[in-house]
C-alpha positions as CSV (number, residue, x, y, z in Angstrom):
1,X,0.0,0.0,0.0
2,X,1.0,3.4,-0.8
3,X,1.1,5.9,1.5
4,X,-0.4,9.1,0.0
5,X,-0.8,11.5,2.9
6,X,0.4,11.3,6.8
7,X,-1.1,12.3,9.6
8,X,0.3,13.7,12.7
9,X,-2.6,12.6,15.5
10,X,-2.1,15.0,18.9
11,X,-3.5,13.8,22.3
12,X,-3.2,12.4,25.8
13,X,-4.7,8.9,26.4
14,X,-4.6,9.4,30.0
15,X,-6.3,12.4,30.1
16,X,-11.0,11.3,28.4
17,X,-11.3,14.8,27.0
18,X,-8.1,14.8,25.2
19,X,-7.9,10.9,23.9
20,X,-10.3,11.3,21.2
21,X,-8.5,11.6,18.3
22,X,-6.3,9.3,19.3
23,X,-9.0,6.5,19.5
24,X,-10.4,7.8,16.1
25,X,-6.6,7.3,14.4
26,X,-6.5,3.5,15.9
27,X,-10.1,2.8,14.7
28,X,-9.6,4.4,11.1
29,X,-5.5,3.3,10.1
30,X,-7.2,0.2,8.6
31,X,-10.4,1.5,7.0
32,X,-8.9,4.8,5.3
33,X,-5.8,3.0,2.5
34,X,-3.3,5.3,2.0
35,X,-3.6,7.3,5.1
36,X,-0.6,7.0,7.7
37,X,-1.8,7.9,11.3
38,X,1.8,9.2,13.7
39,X,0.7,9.8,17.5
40,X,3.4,13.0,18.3
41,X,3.2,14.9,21.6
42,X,4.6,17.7,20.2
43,X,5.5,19.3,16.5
44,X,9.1,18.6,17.9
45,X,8.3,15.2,16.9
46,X,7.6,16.2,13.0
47,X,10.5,16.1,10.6
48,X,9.0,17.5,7.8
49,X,6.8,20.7,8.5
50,X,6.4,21.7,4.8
51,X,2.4,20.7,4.3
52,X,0.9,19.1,7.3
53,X,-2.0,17.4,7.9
54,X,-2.9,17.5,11.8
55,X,-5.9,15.8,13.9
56,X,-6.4,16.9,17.6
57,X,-9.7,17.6,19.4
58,X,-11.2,21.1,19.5
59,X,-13.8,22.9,22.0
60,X,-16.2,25.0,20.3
61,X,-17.2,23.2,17.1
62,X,-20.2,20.7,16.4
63,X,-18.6,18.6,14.1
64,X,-15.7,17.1,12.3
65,X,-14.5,19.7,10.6
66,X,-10.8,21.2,8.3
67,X,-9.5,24.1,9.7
68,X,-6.8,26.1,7.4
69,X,-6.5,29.2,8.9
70,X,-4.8,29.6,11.7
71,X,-6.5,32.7,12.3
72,X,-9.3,31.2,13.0
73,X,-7.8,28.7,16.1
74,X,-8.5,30.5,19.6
75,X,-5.6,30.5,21.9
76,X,-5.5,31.4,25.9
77,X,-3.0,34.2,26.7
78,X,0.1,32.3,28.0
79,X,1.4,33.0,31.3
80,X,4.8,30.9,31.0
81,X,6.3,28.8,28.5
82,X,4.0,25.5,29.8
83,X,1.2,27.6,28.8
84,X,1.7,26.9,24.9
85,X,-0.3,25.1,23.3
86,X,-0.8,23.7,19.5
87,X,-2.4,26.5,18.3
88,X,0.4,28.8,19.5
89,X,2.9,26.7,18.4
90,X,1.5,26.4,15.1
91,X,1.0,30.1,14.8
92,X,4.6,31.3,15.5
93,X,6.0,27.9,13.2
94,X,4.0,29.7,10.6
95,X,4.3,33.1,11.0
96,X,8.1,32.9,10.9
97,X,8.6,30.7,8.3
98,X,8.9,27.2,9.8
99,X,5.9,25.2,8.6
100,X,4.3,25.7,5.3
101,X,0.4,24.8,4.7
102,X,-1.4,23.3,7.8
103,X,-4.7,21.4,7.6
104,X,-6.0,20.9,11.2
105,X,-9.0,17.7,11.1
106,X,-11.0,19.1,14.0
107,X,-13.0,16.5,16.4
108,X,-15.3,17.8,18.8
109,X,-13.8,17.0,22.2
110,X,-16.7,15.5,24.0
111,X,-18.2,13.6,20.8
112,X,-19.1,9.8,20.8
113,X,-16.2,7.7,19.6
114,X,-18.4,6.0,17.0
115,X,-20.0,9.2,15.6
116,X,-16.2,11.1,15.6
117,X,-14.9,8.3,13.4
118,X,-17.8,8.4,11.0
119,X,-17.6,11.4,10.3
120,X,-13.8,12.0,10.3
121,X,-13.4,9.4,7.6
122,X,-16.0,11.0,5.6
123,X,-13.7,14.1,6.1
124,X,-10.9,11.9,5.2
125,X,-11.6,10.5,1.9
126,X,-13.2,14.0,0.3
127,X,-9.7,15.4,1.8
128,X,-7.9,13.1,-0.2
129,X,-10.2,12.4,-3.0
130,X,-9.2,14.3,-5.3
């Protein structure tokens, strides 16, 4: 099989509201071909940060969804460096250069593990599709 796009899946298992995506990468590496799923803890762990393709789990959204602008990812005002967070991260990566095109798959954080992979391999294939 040919690998046509990787995946870099964010997450804690040990923490419910932030295993998610996680659990949605396991369920899906063998139903979506061509799709590589890569559990990092940090974009430290990403070699190539030309075009990526992210999943993590977002508050404040209803559904699966592809976010591309950065703009558009809230962040908290960070205190100290512990503070950052992906969004952040991503931001400054971007704005200086380091990471080229970014497509985040968004999955609500407190969706049902069946309905999340459903509708993140729907997202999926019409992502790569074409």
């Amino acid at each position: 099989m040919t690998i046509i796009k990787k995946i870099f899946v964010f997450g804690n298992a040990l923490i419910e509201t932030d295993s998610l995506a996680l659990k949605v990468a396991e369920k899906l590496k063998e139903r979506v071909k061509g799709v590589e799923f890569e559990a990092v803890e940090s974009l430290d762990d990403v070699e190539n940060k030309d075009d990526l393709y992210i999943m993590d789990v977002a508050f404040g959204i209803e559904k699966v969804q592809v976010i591309e602008d950065l703009e558009n990812l809230q962040t908290k005002q960070p205190v100290s460096g512990h503070d950052f967070d992906l969004a952040i991260e991503l931001k400054i990566l971007k704005k200086i250069g380091r990471i080229g095109k970014v497509k985040i798959i968004a999955i609500p954080a407190e969706y049902d593990l069946n309905k999340a992979v459903t509708e993140t391999e729907d997202v999926l294939l019409s992502l790569f599709s074409s």
